[in-house]
Every structure is written in structure tokens, then in C-alpha cells.
C-alpha positions as CSV (number, residue, x, y, z in Angstrom):
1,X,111.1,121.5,114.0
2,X,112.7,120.3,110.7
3,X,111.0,122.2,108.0
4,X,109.6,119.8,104.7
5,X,107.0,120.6,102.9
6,X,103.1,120.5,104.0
7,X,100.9,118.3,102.8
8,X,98.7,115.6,103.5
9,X,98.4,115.0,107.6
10,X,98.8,111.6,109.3
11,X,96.3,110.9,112.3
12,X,98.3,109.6,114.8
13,X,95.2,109.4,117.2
14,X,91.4,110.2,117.1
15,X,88.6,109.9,119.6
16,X,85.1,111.6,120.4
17,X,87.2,114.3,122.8
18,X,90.4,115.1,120.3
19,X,92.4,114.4,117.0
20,X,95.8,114.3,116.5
21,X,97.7,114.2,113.5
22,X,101.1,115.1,111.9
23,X,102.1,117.4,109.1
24,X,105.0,116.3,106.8
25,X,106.6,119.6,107.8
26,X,107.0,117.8,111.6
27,X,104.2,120.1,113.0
28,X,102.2,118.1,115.8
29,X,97.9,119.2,115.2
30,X,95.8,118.9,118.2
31,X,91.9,119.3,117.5
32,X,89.4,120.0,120.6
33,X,86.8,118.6,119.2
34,X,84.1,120.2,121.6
35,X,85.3,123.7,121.1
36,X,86.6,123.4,117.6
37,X,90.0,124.8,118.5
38,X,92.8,123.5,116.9
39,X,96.5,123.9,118.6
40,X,99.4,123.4,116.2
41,X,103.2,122.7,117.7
42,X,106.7,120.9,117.7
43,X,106.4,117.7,118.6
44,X,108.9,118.4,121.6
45,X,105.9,120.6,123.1
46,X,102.9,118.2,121.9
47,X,105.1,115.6,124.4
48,X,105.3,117.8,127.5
49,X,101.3,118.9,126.3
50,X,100.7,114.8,126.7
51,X,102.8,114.5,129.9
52,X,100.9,117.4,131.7
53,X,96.9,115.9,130.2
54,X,98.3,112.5,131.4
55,X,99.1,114.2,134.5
56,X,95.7,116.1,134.7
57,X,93.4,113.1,133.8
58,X,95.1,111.0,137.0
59,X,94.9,113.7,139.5
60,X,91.5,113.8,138.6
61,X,90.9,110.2,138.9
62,X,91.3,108.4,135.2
63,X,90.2,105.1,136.0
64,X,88.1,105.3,132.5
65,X,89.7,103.0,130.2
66,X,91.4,105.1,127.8
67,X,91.2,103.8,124.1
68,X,92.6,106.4,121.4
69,X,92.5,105.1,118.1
70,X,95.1,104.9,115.5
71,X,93.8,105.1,112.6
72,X,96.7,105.5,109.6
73,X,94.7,107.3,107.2
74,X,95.6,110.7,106.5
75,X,93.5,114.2,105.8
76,X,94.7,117.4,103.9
């Protein structure tokens, strides 16, 4: 992970279950929503973290529509 300065995050995605956003510094944020928890990581982790939920959410039978939003406001 390059390192730039923090600042201001970028959402790329928000729904009722999780928000994910972006630091300037290239840090991927990952907010649980239900439990509060928030998991911060390169974005080469945050893709094999998608790949294995993707993975998780089929095996379990994701026939839900699945509608993230993305929004491009940012947050501090």
C-alpha cells in the first residue's frame, strides 16, 4: 500500500449490512454495521475479503438481489 497522506475517505459502497470506503493513503475501510466493527486493509486483501463474502453469500444461497450503493460523497 502506497503511503499519501490521510484524509477525507471516499465511500465506494454503503448499504444497511456494511460501508466501504477508501483513504487517500490507499487503505480499504470495511464497517460491520451490526456489530460496529470496523476492519481496515490493502486493497489487495479487501479483494480476496470480497472474493471469499461473494463466495460465502452463494454457498449459502444469494438469490437476494444484491444492490450496494455508490454513493461518491466522502466522510472524514
Amino acid at each position: 500500500m502506497s503511503r499519501r497522506p490521510c484524509g477525507k475517505h471516499i465511500i465506494l459502497s454503503d448499504n444497511d449490512g456494511a460501508r466501504v470506503s477508501q483513504c487517500p493513503c490507499g487503505a480499504v475501510h470495511v464497517l460491520v454495521k451490526a456489530s460496529g466493527v470496523t476492519m481496515q486493509m490493502d486493497e489487495e486483501r479487501f479483494h480476496k475479503l470480497g472474493l471469499a463474502v461473494m463466495g460465502a453469500v452463494s454457498a449459502i444461497g444469494g438469490s437476494r438481489s444484491m444492490q450496494p450503493t455508490t454513493p461518491t460523497r466522502t466522510i472524514n
